[in-house]
C-alpha positions as CSV (number, residue, x, y, z in Angstrom):
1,X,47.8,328.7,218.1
2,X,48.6,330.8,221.7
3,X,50.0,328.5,224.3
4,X,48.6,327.9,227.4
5,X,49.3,329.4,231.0
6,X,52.6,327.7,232.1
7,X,52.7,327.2,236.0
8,X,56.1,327.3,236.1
9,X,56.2,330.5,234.4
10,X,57.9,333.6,235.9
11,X,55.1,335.1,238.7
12,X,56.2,339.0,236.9
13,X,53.9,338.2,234.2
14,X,56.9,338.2,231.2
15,X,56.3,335.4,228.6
16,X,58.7,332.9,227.2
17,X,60.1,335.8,224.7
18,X,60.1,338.9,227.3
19,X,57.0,340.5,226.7
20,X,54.7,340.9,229.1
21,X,51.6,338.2,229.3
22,X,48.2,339.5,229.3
23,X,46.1,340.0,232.3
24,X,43.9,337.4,232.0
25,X,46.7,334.4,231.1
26,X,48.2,336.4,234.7
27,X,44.8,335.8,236.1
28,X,44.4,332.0,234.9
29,X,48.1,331.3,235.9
30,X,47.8,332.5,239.6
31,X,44.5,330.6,239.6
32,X,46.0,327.2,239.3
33,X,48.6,327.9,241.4
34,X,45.9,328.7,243.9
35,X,44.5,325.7,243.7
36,X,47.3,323.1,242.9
37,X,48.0,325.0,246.7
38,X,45.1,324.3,248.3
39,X,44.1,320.8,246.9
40,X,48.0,319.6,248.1
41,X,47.7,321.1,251.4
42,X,44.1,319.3,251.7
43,X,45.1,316.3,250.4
44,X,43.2,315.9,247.5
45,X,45.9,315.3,245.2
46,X,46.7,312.1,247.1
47,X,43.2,311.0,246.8
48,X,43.2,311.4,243.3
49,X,46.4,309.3,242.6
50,X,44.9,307.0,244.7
51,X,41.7,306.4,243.2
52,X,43.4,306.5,240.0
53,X,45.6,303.9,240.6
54,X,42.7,301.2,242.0
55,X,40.8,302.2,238.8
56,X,44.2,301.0,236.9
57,X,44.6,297.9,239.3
58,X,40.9,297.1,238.3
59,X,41.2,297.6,234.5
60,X,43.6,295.4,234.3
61,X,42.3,292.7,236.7
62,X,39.3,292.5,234.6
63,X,38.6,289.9,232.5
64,X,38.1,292.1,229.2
65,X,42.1,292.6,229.9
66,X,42.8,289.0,230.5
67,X,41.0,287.8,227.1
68,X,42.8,290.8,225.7
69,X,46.3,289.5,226.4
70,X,45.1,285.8,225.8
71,X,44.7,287.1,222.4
72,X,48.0,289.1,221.7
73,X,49.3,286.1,222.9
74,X,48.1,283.4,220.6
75,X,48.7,286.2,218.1
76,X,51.5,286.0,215.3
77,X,52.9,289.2,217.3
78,X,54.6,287.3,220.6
79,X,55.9,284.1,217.8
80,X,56.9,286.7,215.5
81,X,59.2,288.4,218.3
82,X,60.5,285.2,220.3
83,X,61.4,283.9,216.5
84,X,63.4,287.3,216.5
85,X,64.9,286.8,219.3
86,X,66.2,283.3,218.9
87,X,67.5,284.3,215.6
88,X,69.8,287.1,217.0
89,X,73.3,286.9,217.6
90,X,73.0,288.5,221.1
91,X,70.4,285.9,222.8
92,X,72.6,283.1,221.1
93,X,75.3,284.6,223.1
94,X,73.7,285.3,226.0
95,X,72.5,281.8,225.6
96,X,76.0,280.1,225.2
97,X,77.5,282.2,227.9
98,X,74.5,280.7,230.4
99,X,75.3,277.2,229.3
100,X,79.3,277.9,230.0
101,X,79.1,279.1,233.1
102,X,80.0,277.2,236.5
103,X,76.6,277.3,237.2
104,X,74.9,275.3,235.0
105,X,77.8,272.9,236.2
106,X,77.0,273.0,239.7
107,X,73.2,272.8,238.7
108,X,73.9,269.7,237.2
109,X,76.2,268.4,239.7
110,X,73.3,268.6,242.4
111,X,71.0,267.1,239.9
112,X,72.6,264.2,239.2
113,X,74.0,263.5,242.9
114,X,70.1,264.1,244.2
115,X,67.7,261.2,245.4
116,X,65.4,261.8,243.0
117,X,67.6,261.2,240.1
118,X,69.0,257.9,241.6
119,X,65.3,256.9,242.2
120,X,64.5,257.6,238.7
121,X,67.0,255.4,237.3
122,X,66.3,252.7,239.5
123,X,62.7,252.6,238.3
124,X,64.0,252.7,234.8
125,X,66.3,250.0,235.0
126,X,63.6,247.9,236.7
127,X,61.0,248.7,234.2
128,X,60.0,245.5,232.1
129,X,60.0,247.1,228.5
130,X,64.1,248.0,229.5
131,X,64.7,244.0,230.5
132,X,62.9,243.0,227.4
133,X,65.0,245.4,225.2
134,X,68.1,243.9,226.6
135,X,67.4,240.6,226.5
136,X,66.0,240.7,223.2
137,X,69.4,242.6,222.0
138,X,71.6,240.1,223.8
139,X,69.6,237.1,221.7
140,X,69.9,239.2,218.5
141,X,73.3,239.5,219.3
142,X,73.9,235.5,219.3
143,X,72.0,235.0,216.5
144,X,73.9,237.5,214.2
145,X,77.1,235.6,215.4
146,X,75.9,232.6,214.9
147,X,74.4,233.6,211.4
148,X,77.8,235.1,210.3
149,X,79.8,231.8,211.6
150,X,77.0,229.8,210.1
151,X,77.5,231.6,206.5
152,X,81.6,230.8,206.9
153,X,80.7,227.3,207.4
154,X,78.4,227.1,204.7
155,X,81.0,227.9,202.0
156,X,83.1,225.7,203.9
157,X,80.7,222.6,202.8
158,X,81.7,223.4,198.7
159,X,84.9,223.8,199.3
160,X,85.8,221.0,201.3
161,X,83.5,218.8,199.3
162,X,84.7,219.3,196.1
163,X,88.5,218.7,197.4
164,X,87.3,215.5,198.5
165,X,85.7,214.8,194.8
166,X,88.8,216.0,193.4
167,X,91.3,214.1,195.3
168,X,89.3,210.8,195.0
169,X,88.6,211.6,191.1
170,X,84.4,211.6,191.6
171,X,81.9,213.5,189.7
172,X,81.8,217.3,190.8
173,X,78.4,218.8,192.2
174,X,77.0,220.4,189.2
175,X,74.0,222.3,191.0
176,X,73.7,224.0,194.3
177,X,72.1,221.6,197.1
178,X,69.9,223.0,200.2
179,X,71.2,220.1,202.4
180,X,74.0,220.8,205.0
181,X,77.9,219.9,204.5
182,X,80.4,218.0,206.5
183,X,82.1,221.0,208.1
184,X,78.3,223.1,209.4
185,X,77.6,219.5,210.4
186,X,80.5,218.8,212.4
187,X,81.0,222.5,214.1
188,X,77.1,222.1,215.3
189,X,77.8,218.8,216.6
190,X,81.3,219.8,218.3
191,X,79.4,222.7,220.2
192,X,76.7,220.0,221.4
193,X,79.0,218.2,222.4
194,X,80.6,221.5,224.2
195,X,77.2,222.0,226.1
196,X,76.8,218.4,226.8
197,X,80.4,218.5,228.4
198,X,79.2,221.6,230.9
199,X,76.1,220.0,232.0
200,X,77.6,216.3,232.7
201,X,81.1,218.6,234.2
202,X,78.5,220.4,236.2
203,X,76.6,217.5,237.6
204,X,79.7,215.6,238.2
205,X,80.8,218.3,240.5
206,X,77.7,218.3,242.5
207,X,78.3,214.6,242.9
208,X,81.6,214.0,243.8
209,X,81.0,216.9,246.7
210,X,78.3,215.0,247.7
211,X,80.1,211.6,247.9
212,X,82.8,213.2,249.8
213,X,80.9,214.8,252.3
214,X,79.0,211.5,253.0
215,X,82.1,208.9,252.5
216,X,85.1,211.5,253.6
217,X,87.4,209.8,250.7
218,X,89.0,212.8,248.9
219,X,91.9,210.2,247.4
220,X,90.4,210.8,243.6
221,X,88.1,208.6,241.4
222,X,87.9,204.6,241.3
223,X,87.6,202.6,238.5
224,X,84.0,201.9,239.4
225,X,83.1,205.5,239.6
226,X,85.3,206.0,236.1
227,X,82.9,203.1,234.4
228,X,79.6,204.9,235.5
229,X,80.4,208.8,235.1
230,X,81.7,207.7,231.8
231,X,78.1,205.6,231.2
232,X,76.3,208.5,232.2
233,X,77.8,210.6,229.7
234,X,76.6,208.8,226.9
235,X,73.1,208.4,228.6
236,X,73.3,212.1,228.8
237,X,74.4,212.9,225.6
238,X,72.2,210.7,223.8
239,X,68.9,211.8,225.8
240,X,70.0,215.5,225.0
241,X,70.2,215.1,221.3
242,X,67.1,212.4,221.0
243,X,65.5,215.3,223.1
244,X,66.1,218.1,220.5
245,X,65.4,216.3,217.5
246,X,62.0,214.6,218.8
247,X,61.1,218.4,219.9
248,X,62.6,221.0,218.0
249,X,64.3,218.9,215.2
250,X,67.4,221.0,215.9
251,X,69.9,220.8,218.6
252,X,71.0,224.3,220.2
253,X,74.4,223.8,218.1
254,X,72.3,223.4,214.6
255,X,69.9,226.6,215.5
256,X,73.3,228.7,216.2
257,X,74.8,227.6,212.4
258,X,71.7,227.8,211.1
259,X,70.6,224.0,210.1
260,X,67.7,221.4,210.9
261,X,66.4,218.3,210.1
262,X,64.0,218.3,207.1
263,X,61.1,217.1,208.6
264,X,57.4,218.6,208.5
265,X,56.1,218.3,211.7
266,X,57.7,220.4,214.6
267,X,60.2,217.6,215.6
268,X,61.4,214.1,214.4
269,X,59.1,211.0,216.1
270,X,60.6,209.5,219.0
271,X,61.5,206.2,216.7
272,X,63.3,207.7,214.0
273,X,65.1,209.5,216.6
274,X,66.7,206.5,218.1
275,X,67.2,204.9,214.6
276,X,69.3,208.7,213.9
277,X,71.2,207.9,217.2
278,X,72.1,204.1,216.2
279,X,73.2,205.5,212.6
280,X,75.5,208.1,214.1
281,X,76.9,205.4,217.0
282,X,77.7,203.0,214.0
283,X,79.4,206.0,211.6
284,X,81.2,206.6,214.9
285,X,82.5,203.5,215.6
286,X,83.8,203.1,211.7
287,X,86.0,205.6,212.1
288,X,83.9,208.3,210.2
289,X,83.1,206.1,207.3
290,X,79.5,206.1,207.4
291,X,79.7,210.2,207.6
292,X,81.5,209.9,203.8
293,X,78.1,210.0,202.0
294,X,77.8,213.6,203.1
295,X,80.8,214.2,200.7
296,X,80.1,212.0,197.8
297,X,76.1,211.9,198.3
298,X,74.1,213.8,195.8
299,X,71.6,214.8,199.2
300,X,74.3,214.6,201.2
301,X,73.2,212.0,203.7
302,X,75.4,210.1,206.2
303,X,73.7,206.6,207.8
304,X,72.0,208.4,210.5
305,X,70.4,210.5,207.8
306,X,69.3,207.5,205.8
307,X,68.1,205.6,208.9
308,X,66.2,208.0,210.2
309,X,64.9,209.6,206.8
310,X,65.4,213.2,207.0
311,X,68.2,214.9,205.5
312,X,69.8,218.4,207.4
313,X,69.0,221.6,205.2
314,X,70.4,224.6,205.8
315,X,67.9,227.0,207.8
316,X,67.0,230.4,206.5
317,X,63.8,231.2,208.2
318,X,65.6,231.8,211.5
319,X,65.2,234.9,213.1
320,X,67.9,237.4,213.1
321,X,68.9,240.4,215.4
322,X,66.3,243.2,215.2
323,X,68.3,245.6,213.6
324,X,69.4,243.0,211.0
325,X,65.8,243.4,209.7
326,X,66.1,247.5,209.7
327,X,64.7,248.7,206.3
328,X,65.7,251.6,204.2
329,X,63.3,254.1,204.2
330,X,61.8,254.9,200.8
331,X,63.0,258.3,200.5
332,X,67.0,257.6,201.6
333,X,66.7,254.5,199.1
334,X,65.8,257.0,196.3
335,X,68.1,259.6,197.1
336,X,70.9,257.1,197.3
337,X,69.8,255.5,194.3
338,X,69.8,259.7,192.9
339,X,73.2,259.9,193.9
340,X,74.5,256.6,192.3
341,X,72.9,257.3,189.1
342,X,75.2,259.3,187.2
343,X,78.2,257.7,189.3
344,X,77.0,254.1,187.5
345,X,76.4,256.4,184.2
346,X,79.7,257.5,184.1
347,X,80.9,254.1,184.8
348,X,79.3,252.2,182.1
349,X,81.9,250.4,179.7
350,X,81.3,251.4,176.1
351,X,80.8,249.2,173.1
352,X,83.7,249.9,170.6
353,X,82.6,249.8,167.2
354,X,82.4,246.6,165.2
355,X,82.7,244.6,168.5
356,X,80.0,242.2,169.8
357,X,78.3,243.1,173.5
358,X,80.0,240.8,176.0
């Protein structure tokens, strides 16, 4: 196939291999060069690169061109290469180099010092769902102590009853009991007493700053005052724990170690709460003796339990923490019950011939 005139041929006429071109390819040649002439010094050329490029500008400002690249980009094609070029060495680089550098630390810097940022935490931490997270993770928190002390306490009660059976010769417990021992017993009602100390030391406070703003005596407390701070501490103590039981049938000490009264309606009636205070004022006043039955007692019941007629039980419907109640997923319980298997296989004793299984 003969080539075609080349403008920037030699104007002599000699081809690319030194022989002469014909007259007609001469012809042809000088003719375009005539005209590339004349259309540059008229301007035509510029006209045509113009027009040419609106016509590109317009093909690809049309709409054909948008839904075109709309569709190369939903395409497997664009996923296909950014999947390419996350899994290269060089963007990972490029990447970890970027994330380096002082300017991602100054870009942070001004991020976190901006007025934006500080208003966005400030709307966090006043959101309602954060303050009912917290508060329900602080009480979660107390319950889980209270549920581990409570569980200490709890094997407290058999140990320290049967020493007592032991050392006074009676008949061990031969089957475990639901009802609460001496020791859960006595730690609730030492932390009553606790709270029942920081209300009365409270109040006491407030008065005595009040009586010595009025009366100006600062010289300490009379014998007067002595008789009826000391009056209203038993009036306090005793409305606070009629209170709970008549309510709640548990004081705030017995929900922390986990115990109640064993009563079915929400609380213990007003009248069986008073006979419960007279029976603990009298195993008070014994000296502990009427407390002795919650050793020695099959139900374990002191003389405020039988006056009253409800034993303490040992609570274990209260709630616990929320993450105490986390469950294992189904698939991490099989695959650690996958793993275990041939551990527990291996560890299996085996039965020697002749022997009997144990």
């Amino acid at each position: 196939m003969t080539d075609g005139p080349d403008p920037h041929s030699d104007p002599s006429g000699d081809g690319p291999s030194g022989r002469p071109l014909p007259l007609s390819v001469r012809l042809l040649g000088a003719g375009v060069r005539s005209a590339r002439s004349v259309t540059k010094a008229a301007g035509i050329d510029r006209a045509v690169e113009s027009a040419a490029e609106e016509a590109m500008v317009a093909a690809i400002e049309s709409e054909a061109v948008e839904r075109a690249l709309a569709r190369v980009i939903k395409g497997p094609v664009v996923e296909e290469a950014m999947n390419s070029a996350l899994e290269s060495d060089a963007v990972k680089r490029a990447l970890i180099d970027a994330l380096d550098s002082e300017l991602v630390d100054e870009v942070w810097l001004r991020l976190l010092a901006s007025d934006e940022t500080q208003r966005l935490v400030e709307r966090i931490a006043e959101a309602p769902e954060i303050r009912a997270a917290i508060s329900a993770q602080s009480v979660g928190l107390i319950a889980d102590v209270g549920h581990t002390i409570g569980n200490g306490t709890k094997r407290a009660d058999g140990g320290v009853e049967r020493l007592a059976r032991r050392i006074l010769f009676r008949k061990r417990r031969t089957e475990p009991t639901d009802r609460a021992g001496l020791v859960t017993r006595a730690a609730a009602f030492g932390l009553d007493g606790l709270i029942v100390n920081l209300c009365f030391s409270g109040l006491a406070a407030v008065a005595a700053l009040i009586a010595s703003a009025f009366t100006g005596n600062g010289n300490g407390v009379s014998d007067a005052a002595l008789a009826v701070g000391t009056t209203l501490w038993f009036v306090l103590g005793s409305v606070y724990l009629v209170g709970f039981w008549s309510l709640a049938a548990q004081t705030p000490g017995m929900r922390f170690l986990g115990i109640r009264l064993d009563v079915e309606e929400r609380g213990l009636p007003l009248r069986r709460s008073l006979k419960r205070l007279l029976g603990m004022f009298l195993a008070i006043i014994t000296f502990g003796i009427g407390f002795l039955g919650i050793l020695f007692d099959e139900r374990r019941r002191g003389w405020d339990d039988r006056l009253s007629r409800a034993d303490v039980v040992y609570d274990d419907e209260r709630a616990l923490a929320p993450w105490a109640r986390l469950e294992v997923p189904a698939s991490a319980a099989q695959a650690s019950a996958t793993t275990k298997a041939p551990e527990s296989r291996g560890l299996q004793p085996q039965r020697v011939a002749g022997s009997s299984p144990s």
